[in-house]
mmJSON file of the N, C-alpha and C atoms, coordinates in Angstrom:
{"data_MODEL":{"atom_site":{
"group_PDB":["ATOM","ATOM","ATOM","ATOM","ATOM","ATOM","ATOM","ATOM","ATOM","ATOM","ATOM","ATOM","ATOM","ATOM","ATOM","ATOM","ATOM","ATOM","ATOM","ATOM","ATOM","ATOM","ATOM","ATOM","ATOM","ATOM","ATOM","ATOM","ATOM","ATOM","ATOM","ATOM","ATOM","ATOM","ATOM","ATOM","ATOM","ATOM","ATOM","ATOM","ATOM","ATOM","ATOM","ATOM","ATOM","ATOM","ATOM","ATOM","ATOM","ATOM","ATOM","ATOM","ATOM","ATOM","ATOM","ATOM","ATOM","ATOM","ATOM","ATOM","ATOM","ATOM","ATOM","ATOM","ATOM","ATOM","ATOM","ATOM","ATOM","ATOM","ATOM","ATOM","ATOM","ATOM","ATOM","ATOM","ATOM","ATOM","ATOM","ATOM","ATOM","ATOM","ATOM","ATOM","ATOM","ATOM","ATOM","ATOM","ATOM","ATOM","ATOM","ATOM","ATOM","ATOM","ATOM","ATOM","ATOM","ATOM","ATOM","ATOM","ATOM","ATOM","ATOM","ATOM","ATOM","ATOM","ATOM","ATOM","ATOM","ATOM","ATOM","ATOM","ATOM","ATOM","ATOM","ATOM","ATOM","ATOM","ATOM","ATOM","ATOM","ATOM","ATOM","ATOM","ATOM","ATOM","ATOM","ATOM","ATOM","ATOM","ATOM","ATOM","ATOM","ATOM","ATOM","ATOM","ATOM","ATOM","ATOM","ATOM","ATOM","ATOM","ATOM","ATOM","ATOM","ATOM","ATOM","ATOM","ATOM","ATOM","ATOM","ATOM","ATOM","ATOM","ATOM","ATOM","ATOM","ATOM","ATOM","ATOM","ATOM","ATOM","ATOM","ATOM","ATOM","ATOM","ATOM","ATOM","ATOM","ATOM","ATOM","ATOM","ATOM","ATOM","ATOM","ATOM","ATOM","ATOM","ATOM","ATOM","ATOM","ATOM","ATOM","ATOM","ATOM","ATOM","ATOM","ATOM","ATOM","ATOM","ATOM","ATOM","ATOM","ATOM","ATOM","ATOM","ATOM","ATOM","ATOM","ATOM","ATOM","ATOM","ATOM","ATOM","ATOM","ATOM","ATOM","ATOM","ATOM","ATOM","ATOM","ATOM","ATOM","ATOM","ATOM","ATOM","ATOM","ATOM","ATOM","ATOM","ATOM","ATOM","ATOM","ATOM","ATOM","ATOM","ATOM","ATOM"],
"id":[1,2,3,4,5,6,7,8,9,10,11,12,13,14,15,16,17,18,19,20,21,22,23,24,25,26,27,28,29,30,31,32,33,34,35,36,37,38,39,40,41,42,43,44,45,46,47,48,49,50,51,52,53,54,55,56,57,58,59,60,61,62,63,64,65,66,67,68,69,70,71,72,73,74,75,76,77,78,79,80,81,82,83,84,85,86,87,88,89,90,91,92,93,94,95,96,97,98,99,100,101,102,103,104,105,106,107,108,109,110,111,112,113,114,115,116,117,118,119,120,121,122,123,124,125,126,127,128,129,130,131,132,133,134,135,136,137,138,139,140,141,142,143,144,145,146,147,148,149,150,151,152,153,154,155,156,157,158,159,160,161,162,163,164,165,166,167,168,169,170,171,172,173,174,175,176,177,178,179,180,181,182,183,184,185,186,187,188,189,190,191,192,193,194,195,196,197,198,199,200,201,202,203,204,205,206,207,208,209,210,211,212,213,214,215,216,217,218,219,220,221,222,223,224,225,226,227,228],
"type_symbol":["N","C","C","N","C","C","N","C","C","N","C","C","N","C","C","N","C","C","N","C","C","N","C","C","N","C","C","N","C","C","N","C","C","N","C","C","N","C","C","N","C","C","N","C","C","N","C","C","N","C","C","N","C","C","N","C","C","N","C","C","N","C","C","N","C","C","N","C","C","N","C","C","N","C","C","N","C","C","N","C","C","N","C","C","N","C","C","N","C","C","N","C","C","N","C","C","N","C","C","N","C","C","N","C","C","N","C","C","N","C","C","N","C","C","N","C","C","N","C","C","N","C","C","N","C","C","N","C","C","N","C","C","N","C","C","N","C","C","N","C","C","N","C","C","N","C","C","N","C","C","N","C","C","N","C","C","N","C","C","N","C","C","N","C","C","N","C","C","N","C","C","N","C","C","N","C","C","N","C","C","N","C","C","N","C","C","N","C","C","N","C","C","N","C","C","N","C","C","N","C","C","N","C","C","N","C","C","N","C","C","N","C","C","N","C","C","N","C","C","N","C","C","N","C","C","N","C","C"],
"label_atom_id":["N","CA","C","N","CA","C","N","CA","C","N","CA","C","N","CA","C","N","CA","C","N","CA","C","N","CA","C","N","CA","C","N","CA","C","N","CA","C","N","CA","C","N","CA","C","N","CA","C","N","CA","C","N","CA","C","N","CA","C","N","CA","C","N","CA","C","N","CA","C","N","CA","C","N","CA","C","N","CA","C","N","CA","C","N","CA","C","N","CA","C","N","CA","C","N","CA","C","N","CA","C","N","CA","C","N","CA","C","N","CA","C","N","CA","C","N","CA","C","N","CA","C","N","CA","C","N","CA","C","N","CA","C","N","CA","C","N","CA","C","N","CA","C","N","CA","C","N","CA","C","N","CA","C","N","CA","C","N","CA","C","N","CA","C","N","CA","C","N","CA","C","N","CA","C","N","CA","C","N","CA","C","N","CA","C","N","CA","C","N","CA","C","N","CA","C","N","CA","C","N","CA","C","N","CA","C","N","CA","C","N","CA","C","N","CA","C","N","CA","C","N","CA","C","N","CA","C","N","CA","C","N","CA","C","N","CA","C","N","CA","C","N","CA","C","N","CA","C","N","CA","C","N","CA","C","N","CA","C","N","CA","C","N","CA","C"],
"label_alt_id":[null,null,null,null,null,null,null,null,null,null,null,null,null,null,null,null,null,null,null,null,null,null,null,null,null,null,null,null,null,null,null,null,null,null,null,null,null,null,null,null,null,null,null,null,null,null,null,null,null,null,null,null,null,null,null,null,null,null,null,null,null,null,null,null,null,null,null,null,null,null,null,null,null,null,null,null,null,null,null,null,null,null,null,null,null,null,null,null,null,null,null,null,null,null,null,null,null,null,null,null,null,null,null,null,null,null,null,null,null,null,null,null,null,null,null,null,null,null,null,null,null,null,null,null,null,null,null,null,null,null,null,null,null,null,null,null,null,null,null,null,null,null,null,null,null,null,null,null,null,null,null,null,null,null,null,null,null,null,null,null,null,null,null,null,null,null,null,null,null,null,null,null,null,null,null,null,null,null,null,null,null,null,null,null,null,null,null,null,null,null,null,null,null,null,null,null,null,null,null,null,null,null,null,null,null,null,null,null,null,null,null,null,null,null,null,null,null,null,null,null,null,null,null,null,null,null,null,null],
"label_comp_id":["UNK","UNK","UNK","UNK","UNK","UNK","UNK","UNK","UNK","UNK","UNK","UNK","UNK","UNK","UNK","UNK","UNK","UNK","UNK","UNK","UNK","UNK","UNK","UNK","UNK","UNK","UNK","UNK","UNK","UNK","UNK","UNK","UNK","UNK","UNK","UNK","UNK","UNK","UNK","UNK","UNK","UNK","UNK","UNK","UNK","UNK","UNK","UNK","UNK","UNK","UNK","UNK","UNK","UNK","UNK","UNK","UNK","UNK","UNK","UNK","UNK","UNK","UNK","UNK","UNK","UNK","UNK","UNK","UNK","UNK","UNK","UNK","UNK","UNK","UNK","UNK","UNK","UNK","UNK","UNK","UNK","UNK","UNK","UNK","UNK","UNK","UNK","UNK","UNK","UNK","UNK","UNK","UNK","UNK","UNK","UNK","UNK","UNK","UNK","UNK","UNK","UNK","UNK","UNK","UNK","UNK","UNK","UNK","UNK","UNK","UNK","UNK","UNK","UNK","UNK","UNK","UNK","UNK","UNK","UNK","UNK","UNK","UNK","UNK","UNK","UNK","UNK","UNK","UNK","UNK","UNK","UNK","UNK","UNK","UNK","UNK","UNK","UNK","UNK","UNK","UNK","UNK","UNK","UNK","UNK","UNK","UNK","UNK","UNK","UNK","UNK","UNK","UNK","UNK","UNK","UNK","UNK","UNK","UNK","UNK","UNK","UNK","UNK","UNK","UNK","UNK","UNK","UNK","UNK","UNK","UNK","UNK","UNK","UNK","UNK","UNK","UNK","UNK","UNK","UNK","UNK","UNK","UNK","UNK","UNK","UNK","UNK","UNK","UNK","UNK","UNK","UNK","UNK","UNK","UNK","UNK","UNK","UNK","UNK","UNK","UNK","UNK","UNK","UNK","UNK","UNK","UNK","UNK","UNK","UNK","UNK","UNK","UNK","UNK","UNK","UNK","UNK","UNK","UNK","UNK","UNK","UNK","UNK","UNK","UNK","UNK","UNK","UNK"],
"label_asym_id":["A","A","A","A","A","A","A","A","A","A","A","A","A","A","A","A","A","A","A","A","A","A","A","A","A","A","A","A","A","A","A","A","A","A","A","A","A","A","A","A","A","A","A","A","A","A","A","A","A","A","A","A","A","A","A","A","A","A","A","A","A","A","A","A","A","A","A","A","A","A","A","A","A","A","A","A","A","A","A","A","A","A","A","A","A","A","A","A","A","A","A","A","A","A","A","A","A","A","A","A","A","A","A","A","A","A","A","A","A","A","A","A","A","A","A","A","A","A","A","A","A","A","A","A","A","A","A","A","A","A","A","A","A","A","A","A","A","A","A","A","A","A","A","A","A","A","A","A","A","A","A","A","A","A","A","A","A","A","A","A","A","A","A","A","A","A","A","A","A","A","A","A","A","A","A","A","A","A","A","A","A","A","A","A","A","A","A","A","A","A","A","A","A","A","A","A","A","A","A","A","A","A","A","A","A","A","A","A","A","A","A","A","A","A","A","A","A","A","A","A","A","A","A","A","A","A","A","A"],
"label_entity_id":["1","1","1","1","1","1","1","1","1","1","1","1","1","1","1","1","1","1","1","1","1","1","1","1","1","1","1","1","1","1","1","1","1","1","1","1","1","1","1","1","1","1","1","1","1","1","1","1","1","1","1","1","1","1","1","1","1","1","1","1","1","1","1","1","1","1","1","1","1","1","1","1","1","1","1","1","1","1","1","1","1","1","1","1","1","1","1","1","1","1","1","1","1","1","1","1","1","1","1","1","1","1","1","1","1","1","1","1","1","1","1","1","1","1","1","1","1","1","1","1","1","1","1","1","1","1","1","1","1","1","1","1","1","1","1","1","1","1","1","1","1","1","1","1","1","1","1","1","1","1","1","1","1","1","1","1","1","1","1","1","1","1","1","1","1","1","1","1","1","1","1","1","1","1","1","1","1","1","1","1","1","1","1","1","1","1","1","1","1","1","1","1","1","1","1","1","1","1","1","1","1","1","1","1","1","1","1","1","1","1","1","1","1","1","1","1","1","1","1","1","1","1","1","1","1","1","1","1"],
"label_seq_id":[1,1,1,2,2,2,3,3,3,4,4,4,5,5,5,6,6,6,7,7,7,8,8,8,9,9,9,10,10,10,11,11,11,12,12,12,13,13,13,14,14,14,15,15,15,16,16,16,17,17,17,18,18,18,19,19,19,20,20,20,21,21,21,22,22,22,23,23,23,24,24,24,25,25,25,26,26,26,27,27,27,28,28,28,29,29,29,30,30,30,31,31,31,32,32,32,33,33,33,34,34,34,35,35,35,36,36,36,37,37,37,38,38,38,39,39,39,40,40,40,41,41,41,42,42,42,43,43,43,44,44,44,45,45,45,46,46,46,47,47,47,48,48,48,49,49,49,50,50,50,51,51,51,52,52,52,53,53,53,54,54,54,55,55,55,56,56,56,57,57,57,58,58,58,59,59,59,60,60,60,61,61,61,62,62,62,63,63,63,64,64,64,65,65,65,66,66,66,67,67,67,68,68,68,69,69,69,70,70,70,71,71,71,72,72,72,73,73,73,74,74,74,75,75,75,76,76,76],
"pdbx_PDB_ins_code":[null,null,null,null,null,null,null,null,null,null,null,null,null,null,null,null,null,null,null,null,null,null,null,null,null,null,null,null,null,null,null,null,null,null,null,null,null,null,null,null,null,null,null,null,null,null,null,null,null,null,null,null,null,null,null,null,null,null,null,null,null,null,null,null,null,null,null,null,null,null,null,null,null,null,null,null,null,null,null,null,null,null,null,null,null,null,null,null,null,null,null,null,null,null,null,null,null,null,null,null,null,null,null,null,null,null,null,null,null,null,null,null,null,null,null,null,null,null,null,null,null,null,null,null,null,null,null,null,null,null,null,null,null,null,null,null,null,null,null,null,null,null,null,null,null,null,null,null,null,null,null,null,null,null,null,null,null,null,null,null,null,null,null,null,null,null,null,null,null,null,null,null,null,null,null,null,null,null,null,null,null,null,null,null,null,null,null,null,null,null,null,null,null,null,null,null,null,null,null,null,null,null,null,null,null,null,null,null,null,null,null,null,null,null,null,null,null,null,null,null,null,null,null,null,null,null,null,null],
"Cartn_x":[19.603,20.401,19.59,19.589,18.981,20.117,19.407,20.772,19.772,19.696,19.37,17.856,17.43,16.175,15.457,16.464,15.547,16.247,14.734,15.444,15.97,17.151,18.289,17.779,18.025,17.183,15.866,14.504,13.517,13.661,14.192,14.771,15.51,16.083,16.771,16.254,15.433,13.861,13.363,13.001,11.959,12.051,13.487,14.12,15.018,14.971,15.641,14.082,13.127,11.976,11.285,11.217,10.956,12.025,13.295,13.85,14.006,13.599,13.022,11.71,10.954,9.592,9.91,10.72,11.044,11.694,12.57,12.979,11.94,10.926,10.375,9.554,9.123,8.188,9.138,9.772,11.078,10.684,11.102,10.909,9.566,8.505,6.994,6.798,7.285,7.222,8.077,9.184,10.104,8.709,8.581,7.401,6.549,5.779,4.56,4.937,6.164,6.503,6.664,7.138,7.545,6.145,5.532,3.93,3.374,3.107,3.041,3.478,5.17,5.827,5.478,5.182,4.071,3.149,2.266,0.897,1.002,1.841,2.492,3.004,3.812,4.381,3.38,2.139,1.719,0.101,0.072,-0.982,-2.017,-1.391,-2.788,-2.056,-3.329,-2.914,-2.944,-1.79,-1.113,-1.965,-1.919,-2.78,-4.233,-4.718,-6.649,-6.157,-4.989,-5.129,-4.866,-3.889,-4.089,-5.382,-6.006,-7.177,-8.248,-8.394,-8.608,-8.371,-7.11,-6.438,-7.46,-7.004,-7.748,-9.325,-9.826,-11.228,-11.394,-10.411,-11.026,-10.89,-9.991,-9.655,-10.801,-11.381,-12.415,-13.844,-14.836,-15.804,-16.984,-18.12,-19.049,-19.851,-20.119,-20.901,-19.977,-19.438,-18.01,-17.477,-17.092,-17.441,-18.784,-19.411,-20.663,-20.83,-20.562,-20.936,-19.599,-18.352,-17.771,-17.973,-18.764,-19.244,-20.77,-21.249,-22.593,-21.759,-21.199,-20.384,-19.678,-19.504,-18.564,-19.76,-20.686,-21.829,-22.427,-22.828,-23.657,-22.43,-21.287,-19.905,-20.138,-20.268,-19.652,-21.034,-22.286,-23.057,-23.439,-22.861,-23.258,-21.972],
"Cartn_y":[-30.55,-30.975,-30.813,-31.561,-31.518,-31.635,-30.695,-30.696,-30.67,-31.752,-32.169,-32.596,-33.209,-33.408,-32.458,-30.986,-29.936,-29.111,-29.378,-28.915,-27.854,-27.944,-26.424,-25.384,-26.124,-24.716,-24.374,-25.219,-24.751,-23.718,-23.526,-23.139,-21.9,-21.781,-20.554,-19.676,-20.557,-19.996,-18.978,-19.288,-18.743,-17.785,-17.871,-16.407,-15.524,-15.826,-15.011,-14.412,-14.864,-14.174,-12.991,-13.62,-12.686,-11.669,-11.294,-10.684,-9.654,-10.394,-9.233,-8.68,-9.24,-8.834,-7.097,-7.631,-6.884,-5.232,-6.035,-4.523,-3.626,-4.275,-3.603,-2.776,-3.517,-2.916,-1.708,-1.627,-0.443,0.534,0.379,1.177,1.532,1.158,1.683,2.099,2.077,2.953,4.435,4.137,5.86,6.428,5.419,6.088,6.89,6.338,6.966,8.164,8.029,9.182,9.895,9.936,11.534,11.795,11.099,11.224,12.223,11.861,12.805,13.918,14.135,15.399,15.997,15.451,16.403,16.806,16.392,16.651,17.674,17.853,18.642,20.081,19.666,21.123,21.846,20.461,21.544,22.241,22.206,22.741,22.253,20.755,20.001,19.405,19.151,18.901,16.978,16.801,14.605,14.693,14.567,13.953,14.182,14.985,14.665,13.499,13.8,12.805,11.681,11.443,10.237,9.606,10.388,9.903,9.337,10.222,10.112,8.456,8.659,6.802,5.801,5.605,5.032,4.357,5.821,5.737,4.825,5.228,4.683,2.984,2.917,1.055,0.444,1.052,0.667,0.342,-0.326,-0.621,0.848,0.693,1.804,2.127,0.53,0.229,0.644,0.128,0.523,2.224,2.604,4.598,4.659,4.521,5.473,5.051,3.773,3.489,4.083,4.716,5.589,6.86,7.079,8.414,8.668,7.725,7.491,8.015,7.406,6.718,8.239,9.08,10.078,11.344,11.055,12.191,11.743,10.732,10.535,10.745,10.032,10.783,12.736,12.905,14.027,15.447,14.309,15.507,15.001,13.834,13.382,14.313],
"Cartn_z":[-7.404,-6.271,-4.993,-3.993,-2.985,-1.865,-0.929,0.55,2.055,2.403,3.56,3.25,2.229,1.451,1.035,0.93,0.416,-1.04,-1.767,-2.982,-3.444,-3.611,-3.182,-4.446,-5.747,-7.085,-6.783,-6.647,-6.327,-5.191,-3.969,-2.765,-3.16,-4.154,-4.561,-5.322,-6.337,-6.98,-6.165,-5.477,-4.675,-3.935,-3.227,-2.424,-3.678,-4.66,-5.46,-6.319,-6.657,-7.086,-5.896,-4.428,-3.575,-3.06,-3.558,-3.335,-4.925,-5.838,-6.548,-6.612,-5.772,-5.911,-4.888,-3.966,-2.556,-3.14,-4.116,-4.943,-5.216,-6.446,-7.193,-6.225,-4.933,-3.572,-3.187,-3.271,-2.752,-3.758,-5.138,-6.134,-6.222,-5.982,-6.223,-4.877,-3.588,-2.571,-2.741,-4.005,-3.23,-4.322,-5.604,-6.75,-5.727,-4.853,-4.22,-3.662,-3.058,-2.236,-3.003,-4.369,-5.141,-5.592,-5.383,-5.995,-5.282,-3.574,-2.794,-2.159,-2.877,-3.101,-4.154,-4.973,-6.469,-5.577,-5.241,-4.563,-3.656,-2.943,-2.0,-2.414,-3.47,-4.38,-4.904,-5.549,-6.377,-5.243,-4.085,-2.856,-2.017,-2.303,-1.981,-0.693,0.076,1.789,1.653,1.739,1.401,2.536,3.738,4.584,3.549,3.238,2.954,1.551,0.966,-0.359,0.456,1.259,2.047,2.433,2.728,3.361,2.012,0.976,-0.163,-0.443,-0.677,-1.281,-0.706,0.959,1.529,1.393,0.984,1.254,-0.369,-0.999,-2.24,-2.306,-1.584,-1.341,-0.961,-0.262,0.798,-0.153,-0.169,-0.927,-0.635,-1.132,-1.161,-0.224,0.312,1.667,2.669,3.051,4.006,3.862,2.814,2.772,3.447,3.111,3.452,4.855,5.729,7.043,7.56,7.465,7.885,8.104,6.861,7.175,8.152,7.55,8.967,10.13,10.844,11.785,12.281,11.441,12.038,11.542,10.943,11.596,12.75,12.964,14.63,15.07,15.478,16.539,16.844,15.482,15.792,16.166,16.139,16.706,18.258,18.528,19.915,20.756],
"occupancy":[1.0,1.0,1.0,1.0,1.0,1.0,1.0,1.0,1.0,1.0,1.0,1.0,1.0,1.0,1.0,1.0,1.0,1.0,1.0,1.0,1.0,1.0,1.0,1.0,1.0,1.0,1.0,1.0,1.0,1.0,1.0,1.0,1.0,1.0,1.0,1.0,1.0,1.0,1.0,1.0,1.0,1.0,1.0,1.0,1.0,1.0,1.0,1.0,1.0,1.0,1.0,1.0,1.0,1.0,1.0,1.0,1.0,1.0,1.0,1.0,1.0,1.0,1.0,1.0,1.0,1.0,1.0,1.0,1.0,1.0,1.0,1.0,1.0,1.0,1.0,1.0,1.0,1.0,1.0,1.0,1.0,1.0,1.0,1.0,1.0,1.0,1.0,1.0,1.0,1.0,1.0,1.0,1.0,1.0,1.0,1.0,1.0,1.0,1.0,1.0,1.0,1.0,1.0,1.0,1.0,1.0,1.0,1.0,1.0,1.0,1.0,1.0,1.0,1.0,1.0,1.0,1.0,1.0,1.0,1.0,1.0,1.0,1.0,1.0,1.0,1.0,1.0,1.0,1.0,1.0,1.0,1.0,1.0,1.0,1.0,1.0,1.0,1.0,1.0,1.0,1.0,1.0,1.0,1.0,1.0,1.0,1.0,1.0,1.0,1.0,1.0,1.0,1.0,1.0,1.0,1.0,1.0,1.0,1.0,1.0,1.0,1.0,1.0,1.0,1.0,1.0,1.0,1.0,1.0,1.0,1.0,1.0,1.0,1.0,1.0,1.0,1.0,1.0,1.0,1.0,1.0,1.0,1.0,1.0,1.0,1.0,1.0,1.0,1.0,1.0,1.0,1.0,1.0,1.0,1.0,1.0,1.0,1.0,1.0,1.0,1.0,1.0,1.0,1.0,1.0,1.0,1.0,1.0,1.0,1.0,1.0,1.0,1.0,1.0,1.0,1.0,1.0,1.0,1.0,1.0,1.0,1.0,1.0,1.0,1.0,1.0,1.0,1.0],
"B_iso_or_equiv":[0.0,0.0,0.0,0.0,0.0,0.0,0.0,0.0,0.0,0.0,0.0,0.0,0.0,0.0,0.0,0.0,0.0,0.0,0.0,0.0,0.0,0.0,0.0,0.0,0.0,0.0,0.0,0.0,0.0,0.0,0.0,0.0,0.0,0.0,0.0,0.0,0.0,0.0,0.0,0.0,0.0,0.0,0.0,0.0,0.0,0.0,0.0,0.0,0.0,0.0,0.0,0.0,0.0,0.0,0.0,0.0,0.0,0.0,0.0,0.0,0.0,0.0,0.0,0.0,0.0,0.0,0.0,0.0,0.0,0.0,0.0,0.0,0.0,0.0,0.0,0.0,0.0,0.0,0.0,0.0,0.0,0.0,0.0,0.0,0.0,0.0,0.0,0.0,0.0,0.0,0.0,0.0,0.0,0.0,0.0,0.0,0.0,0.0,0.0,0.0,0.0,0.0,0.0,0.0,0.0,0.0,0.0,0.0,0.0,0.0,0.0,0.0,0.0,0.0,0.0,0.0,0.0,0.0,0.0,0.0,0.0,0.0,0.0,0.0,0.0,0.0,0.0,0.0,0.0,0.0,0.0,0.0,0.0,0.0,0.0,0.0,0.0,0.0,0.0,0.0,0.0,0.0,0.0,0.0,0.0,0.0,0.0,0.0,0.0,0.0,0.0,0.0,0.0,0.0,0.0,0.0,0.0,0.0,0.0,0.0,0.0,0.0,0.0,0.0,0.0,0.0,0.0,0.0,0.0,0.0,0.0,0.0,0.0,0.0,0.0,0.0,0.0,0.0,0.0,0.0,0.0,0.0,0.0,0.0,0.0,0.0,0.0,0.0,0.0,0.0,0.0,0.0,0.0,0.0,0.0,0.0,0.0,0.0,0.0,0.0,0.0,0.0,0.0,0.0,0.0,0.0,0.0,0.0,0.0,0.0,0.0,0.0,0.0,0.0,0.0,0.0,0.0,0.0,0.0,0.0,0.0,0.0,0.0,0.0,0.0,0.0,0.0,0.0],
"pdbx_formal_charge":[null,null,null,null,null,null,null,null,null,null,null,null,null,null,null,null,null,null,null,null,null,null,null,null,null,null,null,null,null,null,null,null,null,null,null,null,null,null,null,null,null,null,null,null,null,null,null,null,null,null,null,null,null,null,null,null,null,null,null,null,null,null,null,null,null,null,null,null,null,null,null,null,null,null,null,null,null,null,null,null,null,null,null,null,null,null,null,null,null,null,null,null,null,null,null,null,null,null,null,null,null,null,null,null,null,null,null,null,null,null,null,null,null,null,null,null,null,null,null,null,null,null,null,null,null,null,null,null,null,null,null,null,null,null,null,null,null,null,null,null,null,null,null,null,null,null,null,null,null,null,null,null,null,null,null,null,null,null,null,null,null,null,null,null,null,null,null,null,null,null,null,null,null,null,null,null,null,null,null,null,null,null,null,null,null,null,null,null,null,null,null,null,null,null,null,null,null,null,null,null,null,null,null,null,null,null,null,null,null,null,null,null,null,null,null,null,null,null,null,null,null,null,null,null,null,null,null,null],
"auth_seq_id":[1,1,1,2,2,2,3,3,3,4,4,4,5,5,5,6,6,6,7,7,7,8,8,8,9,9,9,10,10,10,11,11,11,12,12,12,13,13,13,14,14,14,15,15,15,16,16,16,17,17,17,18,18,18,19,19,19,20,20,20,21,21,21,22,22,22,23,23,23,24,24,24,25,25,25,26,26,26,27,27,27,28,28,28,29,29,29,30,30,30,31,31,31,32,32,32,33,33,33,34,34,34,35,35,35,36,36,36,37,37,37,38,38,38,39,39,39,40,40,40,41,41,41,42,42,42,43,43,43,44,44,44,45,45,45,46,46,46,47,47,47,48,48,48,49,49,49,50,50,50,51,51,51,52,52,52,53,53,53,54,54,54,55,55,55,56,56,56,57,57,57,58,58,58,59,59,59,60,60,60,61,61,61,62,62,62,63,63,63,64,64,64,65,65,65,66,66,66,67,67,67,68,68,68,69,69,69,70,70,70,71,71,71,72,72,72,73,73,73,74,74,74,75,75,75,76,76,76],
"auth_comp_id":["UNK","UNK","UNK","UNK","UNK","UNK","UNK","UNK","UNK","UNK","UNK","UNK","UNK","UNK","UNK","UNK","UNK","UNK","UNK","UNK","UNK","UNK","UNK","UNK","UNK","UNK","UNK","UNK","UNK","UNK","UNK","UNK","UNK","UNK","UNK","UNK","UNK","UNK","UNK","UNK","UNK","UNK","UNK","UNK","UNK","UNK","UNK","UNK","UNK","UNK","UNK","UNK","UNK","UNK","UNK","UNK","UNK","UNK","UNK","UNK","UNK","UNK","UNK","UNK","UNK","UNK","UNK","UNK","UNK","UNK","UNK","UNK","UNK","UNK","UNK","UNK","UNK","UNK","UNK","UNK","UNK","UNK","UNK","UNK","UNK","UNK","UNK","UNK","UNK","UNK","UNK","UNK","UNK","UNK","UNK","UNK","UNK","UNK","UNK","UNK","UNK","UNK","UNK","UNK","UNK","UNK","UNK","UNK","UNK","UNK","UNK","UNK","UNK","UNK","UNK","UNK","UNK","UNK","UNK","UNK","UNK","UNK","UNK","UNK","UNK","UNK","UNK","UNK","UNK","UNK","UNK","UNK","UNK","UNK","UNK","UNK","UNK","UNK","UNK","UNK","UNK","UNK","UNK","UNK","UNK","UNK","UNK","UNK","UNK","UNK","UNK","UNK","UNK","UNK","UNK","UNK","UNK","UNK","UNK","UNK","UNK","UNK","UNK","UNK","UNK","UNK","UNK","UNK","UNK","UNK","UNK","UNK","UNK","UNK","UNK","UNK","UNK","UNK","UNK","UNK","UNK","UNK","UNK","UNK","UNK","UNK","UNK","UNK","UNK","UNK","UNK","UNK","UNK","UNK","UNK","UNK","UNK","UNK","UNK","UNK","UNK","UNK","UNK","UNK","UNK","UNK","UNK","UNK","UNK","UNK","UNK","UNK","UNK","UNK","UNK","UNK","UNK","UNK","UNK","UNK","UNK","UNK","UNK","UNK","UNK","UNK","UNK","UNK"],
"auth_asym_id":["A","A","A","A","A","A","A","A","A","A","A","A","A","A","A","A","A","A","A","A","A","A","A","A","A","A","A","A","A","A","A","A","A","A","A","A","A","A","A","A","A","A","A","A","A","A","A","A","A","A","A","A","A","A","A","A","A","A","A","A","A","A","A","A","A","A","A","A","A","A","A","A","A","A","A","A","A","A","A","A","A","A","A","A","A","A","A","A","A","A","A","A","A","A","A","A","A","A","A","A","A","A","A","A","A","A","A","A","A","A","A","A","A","A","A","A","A","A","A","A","A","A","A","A","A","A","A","A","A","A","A","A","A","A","A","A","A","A","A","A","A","A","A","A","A","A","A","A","A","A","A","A","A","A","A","A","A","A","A","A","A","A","A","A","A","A","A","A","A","A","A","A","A","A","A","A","A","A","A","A","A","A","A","A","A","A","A","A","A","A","A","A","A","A","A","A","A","A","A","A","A","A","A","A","A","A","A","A","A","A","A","A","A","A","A","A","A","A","A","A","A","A","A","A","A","A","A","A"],
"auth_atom_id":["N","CA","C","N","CA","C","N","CA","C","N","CA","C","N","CA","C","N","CA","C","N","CA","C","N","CA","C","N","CA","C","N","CA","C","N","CA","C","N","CA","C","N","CA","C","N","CA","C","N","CA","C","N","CA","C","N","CA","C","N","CA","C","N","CA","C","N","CA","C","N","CA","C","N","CA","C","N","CA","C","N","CA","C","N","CA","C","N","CA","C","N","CA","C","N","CA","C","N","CA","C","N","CA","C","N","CA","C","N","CA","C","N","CA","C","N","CA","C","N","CA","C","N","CA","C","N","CA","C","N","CA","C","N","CA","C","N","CA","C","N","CA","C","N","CA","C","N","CA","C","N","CA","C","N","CA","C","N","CA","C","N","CA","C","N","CA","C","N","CA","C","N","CA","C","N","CA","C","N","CA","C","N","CA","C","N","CA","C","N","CA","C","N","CA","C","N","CA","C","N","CA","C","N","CA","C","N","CA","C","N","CA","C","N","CA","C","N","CA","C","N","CA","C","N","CA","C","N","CA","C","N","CA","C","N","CA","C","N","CA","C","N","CA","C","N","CA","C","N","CA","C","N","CA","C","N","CA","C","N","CA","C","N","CA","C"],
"pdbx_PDB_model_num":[1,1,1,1,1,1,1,1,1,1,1,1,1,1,1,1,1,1,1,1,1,1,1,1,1,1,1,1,1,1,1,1,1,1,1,1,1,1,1,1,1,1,1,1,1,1,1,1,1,1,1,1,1,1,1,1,1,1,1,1,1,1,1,1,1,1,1,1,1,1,1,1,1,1,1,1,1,1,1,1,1,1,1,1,1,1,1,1,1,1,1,1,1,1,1,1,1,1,1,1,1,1,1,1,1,1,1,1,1,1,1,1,1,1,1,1,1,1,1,1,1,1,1,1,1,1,1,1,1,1,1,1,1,1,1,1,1,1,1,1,1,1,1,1,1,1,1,1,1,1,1,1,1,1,1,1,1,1,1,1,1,1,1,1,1,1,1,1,1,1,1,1,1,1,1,1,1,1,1,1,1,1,1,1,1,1,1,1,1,1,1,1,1,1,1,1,1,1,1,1,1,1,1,1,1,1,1,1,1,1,1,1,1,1,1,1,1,1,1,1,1,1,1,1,1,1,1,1]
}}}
């Protein structure tokens, strides 16, 4: 069926797949957070694992020119 030349199932498709995608993003965010309440309970400082995560996203070249980057900073 089409309503105003737009195809209404494809159209419903589509906000009904991204509104479950939106869930599952909900559910793997509270996931992370109890992740980092484990991490937390069991003595480890979430900010350095935070930082941790991060760094690991980041490629090898890009780590290491951060860390360049914050030894010259930090002896100037």
């Amino acid at each position: 069926a089409e309503a105003g030349g737009i195809a209404a199932d494809r159209l419903r498709s589509l906000v009904e797949r991204i509104e479950r995608l939106e869930e599952e993003k909900k559910a793997l965010a509270a996931d992370i957070k109890d992740i980092y309440t484990e991490a937390k309970s069991a003595g480890f400082d979430v900010k350095v694992v935070r930082q941790i995560v991060a760094l690991r996203r980041k490629d090898t070249a890009e780590v290491e020119e951060h860390f360049v980057l914050l030894d010259i900073y930090s002896r100037a």
